[in-house]
C-alpha positions as CSV (number, residue, x, y, z in Angstrom):
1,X,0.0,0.0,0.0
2,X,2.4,2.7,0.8
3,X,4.5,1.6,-2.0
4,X,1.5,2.5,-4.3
5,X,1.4,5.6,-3.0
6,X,4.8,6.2,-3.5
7,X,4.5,5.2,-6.7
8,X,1.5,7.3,-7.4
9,X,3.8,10.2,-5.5
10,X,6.4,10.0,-8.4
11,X,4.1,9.5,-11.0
12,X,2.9,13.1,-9.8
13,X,6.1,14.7,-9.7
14,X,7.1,13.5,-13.1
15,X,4.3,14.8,-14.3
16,X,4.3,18.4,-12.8
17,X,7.8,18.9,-13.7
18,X,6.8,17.4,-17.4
19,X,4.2,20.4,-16.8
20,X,6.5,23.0,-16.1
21,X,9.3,22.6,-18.5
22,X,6.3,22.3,-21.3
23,X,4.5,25.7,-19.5
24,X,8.0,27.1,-20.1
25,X,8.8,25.9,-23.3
26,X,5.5,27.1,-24.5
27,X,6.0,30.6,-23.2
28,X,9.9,31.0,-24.3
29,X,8.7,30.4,-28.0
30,X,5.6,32.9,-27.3
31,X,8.2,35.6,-26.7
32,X,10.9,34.4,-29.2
33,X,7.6,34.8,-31.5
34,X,6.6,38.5,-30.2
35,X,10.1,39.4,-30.6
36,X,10.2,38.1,-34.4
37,X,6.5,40.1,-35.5
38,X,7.6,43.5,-33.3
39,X,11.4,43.4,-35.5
40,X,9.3,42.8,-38.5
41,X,7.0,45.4,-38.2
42,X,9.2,47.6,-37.6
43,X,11.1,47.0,-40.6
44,X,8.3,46.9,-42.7
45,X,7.8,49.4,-45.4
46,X,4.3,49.6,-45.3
47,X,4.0,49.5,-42.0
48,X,6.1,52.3,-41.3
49,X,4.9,54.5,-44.0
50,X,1.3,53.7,-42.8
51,X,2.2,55.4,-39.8
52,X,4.1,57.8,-41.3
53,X,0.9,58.8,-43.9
54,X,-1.3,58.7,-40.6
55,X,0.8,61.4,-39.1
56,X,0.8,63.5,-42.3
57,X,-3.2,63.4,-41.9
58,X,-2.9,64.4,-38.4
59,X,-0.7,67.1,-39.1
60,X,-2.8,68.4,-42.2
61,X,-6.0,68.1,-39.8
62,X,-4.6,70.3,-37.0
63,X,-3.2,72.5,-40.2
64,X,-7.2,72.8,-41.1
65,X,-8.1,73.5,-37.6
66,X,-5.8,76.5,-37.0
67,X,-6.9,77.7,-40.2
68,X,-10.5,77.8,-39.1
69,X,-9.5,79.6,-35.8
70,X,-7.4,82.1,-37.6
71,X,-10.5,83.0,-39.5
72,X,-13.0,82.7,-36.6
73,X,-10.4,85.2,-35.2
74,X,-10.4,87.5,-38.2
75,X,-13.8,87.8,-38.3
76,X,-14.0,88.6,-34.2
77,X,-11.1,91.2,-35.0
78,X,-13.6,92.3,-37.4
79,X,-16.3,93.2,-36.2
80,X,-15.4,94.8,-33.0
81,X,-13.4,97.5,-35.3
């Protein structure tokens, strides 16, 4: 009897160590993996001049926006001379 347990004890252990080194396995090639897409995308053309167009547009949109003010301003200036 308390060599069956024993037994059962080690089976166990083998087992939650199999566990672990799988648990870690399975996470170092989920970072290796993260690592490999963030270097590509950062190398990536069209990634980068997606970003790159998307900052032109916010640029040209505050451009827009001054503009508007500048006017709203004129028009102020205006009409209190």
């Amino acid at each position: 009897m308390l060599s069956e347990h024993r037994s059962h004890e080690k089976n166990l252990q083998s087992t939650m160590t199999t566990a672990q080194k799988l648990s870690d396995d399975i996470k170092a090639n989920a970072e290796k993996k993260a690592v490999r897409i963030l270097h590509t995308r950062r190398f990536d053309p069209t990634c980068c001049s997606t970003r790159r167009r998307r900052g032109l547009e916010d640029v040209q949109r505050e451009i827009d926006g001054l503009k508007l003010k500048r006017k709203d301003v004129e028009i102020s200036i205006e009409a209190n001379i």
